[in-house]
N, C-alpha and C positions, 0 to 999 in steps of 0.2 A: 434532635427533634424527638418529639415523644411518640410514643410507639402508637401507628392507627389501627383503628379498629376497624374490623376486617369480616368483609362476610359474601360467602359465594353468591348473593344474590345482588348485590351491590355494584356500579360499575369499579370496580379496581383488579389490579394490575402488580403483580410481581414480579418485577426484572432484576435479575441474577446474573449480576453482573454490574459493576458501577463502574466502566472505561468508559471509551468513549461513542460505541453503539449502544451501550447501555441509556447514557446519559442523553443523548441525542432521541430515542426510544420516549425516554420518561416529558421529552418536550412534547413529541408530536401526541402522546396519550394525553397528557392535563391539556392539549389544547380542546382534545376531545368531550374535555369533562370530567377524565377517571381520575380516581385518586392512585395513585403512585406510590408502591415500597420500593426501594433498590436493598437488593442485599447484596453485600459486598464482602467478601472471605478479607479483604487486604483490611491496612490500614488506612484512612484518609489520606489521600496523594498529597492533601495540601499541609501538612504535617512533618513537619522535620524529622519525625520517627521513620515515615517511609522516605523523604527526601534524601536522607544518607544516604540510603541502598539502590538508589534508582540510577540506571543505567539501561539507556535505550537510544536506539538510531533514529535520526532525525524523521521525521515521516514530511509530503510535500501532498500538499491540499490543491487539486484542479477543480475545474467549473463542475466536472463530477461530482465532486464532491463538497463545494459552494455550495450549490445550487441547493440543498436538501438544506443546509445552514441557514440561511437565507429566508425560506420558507417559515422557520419558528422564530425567527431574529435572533441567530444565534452568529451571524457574521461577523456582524457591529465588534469591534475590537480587536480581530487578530492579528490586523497590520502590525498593532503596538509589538508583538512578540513576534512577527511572521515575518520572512523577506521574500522579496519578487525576484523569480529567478526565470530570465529570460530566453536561456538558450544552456545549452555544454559546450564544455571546452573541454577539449581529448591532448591528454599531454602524454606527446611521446617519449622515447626513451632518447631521444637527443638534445630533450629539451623543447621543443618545437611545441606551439601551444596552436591549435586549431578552433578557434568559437564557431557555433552553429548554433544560431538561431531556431528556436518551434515553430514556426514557420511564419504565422501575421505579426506581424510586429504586436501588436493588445494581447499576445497568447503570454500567458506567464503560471508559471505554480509555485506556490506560498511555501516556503519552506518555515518550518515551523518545529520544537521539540515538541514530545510525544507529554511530559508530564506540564508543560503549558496548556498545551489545547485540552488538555483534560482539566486542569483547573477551571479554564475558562466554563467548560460546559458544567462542571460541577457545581460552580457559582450561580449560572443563570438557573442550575436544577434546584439548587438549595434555597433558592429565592421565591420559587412558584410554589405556594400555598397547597397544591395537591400533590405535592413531592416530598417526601419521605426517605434519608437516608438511613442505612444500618450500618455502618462499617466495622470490619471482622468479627462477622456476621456469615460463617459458612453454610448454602445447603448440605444436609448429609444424606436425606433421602426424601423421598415423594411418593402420593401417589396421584397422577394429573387425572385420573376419570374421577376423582372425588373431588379435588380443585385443591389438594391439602400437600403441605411439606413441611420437614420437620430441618429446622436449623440449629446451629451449635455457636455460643457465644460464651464472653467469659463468666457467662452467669449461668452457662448450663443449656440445655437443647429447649428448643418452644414449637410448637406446632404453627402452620398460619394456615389461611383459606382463601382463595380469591376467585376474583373469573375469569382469570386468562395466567399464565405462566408464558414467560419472556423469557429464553436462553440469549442471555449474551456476554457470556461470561469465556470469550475467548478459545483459545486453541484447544485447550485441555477440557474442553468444557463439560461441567458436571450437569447441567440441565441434556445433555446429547447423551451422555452417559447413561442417564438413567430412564429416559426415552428409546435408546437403543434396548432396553429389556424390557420396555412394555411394548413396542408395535416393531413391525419389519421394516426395517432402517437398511437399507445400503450403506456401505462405507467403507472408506478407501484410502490409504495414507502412505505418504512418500517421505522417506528421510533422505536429500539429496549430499550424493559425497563431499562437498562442500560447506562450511562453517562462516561464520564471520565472528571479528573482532571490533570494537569499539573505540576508536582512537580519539584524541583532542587536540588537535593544532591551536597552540597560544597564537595570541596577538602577538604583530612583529612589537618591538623597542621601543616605539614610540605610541605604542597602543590602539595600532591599526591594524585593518586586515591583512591577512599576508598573501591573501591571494585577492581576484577581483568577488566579492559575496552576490553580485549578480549572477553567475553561473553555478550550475552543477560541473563541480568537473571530476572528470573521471581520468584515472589511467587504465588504460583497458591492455590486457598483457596476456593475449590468449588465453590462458589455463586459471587465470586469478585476475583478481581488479583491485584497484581501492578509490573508493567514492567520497568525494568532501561536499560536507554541505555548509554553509553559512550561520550562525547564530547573533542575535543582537548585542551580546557580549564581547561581539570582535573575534570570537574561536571560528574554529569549523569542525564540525562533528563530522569523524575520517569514520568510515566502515568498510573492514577488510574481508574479500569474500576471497577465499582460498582452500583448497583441498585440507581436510584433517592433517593426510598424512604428511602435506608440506610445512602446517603448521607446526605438528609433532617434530620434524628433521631439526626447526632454529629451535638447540639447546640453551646455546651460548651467548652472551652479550654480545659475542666476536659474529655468530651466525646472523644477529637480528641487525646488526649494523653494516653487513657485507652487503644483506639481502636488500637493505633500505638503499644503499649508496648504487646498486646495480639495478635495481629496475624499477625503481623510484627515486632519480638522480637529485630532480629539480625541488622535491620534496622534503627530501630529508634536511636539507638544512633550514627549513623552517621551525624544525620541531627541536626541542633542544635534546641533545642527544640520550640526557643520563632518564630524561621526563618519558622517552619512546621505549627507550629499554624497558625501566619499569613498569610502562603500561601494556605490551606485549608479554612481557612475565606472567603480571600480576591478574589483568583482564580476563576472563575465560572467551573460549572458542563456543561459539555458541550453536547448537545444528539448529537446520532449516527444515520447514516441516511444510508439505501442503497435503491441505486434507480436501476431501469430497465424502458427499452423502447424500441421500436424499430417501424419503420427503422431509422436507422441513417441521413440519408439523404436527400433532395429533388432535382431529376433531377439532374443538372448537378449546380443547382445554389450553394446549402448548404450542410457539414455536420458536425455533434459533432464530439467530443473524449472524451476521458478521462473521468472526474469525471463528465461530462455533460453529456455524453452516459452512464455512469455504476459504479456508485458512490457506496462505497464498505466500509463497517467497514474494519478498521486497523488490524485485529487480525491475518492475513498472510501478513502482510507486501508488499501487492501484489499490493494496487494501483497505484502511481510512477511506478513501473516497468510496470503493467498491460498499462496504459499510454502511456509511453514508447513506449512500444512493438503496439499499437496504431499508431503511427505517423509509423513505420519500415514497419505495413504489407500494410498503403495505400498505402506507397510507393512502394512497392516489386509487387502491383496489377497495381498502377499507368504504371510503367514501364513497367509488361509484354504488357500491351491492349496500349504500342505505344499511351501515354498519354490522351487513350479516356477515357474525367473526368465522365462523363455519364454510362458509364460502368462501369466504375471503381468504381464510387461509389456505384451501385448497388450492385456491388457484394462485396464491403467491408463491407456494410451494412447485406450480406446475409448471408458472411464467420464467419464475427466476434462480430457478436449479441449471438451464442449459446457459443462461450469462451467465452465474459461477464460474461454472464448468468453462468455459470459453477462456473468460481471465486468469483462473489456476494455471491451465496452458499456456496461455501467452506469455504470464511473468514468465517461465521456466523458458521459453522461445526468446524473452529480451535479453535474461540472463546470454546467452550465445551471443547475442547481437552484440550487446556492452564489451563483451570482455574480449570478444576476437571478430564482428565483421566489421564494426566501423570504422577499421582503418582497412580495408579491403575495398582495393579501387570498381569493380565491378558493384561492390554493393553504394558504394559513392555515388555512381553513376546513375544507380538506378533510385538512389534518392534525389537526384538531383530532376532525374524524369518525373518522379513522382511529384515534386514539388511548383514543378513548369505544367502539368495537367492539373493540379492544385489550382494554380494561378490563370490559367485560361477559364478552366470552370470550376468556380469554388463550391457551390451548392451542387454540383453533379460528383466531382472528384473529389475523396477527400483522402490524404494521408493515415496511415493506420495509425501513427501516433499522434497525430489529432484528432482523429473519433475517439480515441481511445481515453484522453486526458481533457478535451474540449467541447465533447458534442455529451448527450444524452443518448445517443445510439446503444440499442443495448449489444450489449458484447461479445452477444454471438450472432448478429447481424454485422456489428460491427470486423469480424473473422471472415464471414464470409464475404462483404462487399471488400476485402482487403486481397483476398484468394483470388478473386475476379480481375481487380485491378493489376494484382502481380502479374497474372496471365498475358491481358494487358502489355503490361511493360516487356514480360521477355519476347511477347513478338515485335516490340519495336527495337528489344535490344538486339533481336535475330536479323532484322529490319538493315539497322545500322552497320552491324559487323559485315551481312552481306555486302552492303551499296560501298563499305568501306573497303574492301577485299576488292571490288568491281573496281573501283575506281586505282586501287595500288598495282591490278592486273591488267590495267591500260596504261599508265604509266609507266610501268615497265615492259607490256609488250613495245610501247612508242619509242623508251629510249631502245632496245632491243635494232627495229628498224631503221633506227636514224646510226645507230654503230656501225650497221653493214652498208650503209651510204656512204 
């Protein structure tokens, strides 16, 4: 598209970044009225140049994360690429396959690949008249109290000007970067000892799934896991989360094959053997990053989103949507404060830095849950409690992994009515074990006196 013309007085908008809070960004602004650049350092995702090199884990879209879609009509079409995945299924090491339902039967999240859903928003962004794309198109530097940045293309660096600066250009983000030397930024970054790998389960032989594509299924193995998700191609996109150093120890074709037949029995022979080697070789290990920061913003000139403001391991599936729901509340603030950006960004900066903060923790809190308590009978039980006070009152009790994937609760409400309800539970599992102790200490004092009769 041709390059727009640009001027701090004008309503427009440059967003830095073209994924998919970027792209999601540029809907809820042209609804606004402004005109829209995206600059984009990569190449067009829809592009066979970048389609070769693209490798990424499946991402799964909840009502969290709908619900902001919905709002620009950006929903409409991602069944076609998307699958409804109802429940997990925990596969142990004996083979034993365990389904568990999300709880109401209608609860479901889209499993969907990451360079799909971004096509899909790129399309509906490329289609809206005040949307303007750049692609590899790098910022290289800024200054946001003048409205000006200068970018690098293969025609050389250009200046531009607008009235607002949009960071959403990801983990490594250069809009946070260069924000972080003009105003006092907190910020805080975890590289957890843990990596993942990217695997691909073929379709069985006759060009079907090999597992059921309604679940997520996990095998969770204390110290490591490996997650399959479903794609409409028949595969399932495997992501292997394990320690560096146990990654580093499988040398050998002999190591990667030992490791698959021992604690991923039922698994391995779906995958052909010489295609897992390979891709365990060949794949890199990828590290996990979560970041925090705060304020979001500067004045009325800049502010982040998404994985730039609160970059999060995958282990609740909560990015994307978290994202999402990102672009929905500046908007829902924009609007009450009668488009004051100054305010508004303020207070989106003040509302929704401690939900961040809340879900950065919990992924790293699910990661444990996944990988070693849900095969832990006490923590069974006490889903199963949670899920029967669910069911008695559903609007009063809710499960923390349905606030969390289901509701609009923000997240760190959502942490604390979950803190509460635990408490909750363990006085009624204190409850139980006593009355059950009571009652094993009458039955045996009983048989006790009926022996000396």
């Amino acid at each position: 598209m041709a390059q727009a013309e640009l001027n701090y007085n004008k309503k427009n908008v440059i967003i830095v970044g073209g994924g998919l809070s970027g792209c999601l960004q540029a809907l809820y602004w042209s609804k606004k009225g402004y005109k829209v650049n995206i600059y984009e350092s990569r190449p067009d995702p829809r592009s066979q140049k970048y389609y070769s090199r693209w490798r990424s884990m499946n991402l799964t879209l909840s009502e969290r994360g709908l619900l902001p879609l919905r709002l620009v009509d950006a929903e409409d079409g991602l069944e076609e690429f998307g699958i409804r995945l109802y429940g997990r299924v925990l596969h142990s090491l004996d083979g034993e396959l365990k389904k568990r339902k999300y709880g109401n039967p209608n609860h479901f999240i889209l499993s969907v690949t990451r360079q799909q859903l971004n096509q899909h928003l790129i399309n509906l962004a490329d289609n809206d008249p005040n949307v303007n794309f750049h692609f590899e198109d790098k910022l290289i530097d800024a200054d946001f109290n003048k409205g000006s940045a200068v970018f690098k293309n293969i025609d050389g660096t250009h200046t531009e000007t607008c009235r607002l600066f949009i960071g959403s250009d990801g983990t490594y983000s250069k809009v946070r970067e260069l924000l972080m030397k003009q105003i006092r930024m907190n910020y805080w970054q975890l590289c957890i000892p843990d990596g993942y790998k990217q695997l691909e389960m073929p379709p069985t032989a006759n060009g079907e799934f090999a597992m059921d594509p309604h679940y997520l299924h996990i095998w969770p193995r204390s110290t490591f896991m490996l997650v399959a998700l479903p794609n409409k191609n028949k595969t399932f996109t495997m992501t292997w989360f394990m320690s560096f150093q146990k990654f580093n120890e499988l040398k050998t074709d002999e190591d990667i094959i030992k490791f698959f037949q021992k604690y991923f029995p039922d698994a391995f022979p779906l995958f052909h053997e010489r295609s897992l080697v390979n891709q365990v070789q060949s794949y890199p290990t990828n590290k996990l990053i979560t970041i925090k920061c705060s304020p979001y913003h500067h004045s009325d000139k800049v502010v982040i989103s998404g994985d730039a403001a609160h970059a999060m391991c995958p282990f609740y599936g909560q990015g994307v949507n978290c994202a999402f729901e990102d672009c929905m509340i500046l908007h829902q603030i924009l609007d009450q404060n009668n488009m004051d950006i100054e305010k508004s960004l303020a207070e989106y900066s003040d509302t929704r830095q401690p939900d961040a903060e809340a879900i950065v923790d919990l992924t790293l809190y699910n990661y444990t849950e996944l990988r070693l308590l849900v095969n832990s009978k006490s923590f069974i039980f006490h889903q199963k409690v949670d899920l029967f006070l669910h069911w008695l009152m559903p609007q009063k009790w809710i499960p923390l992994y349905i606030m969390t994937q289901f509701t609009n609760i923000g997240y760190a409400e959502v942490v604390q009515r979950s803190k509460f309800q635990n408490r909750i539970i363990s006085v009624i599992e204190c409850v139980a074990g006593v009355s059950f102790l009571g009652i094993i200490s009458s039955i045996g004092f009983a048989l006790y006196k009926y022996s000396k009769n």
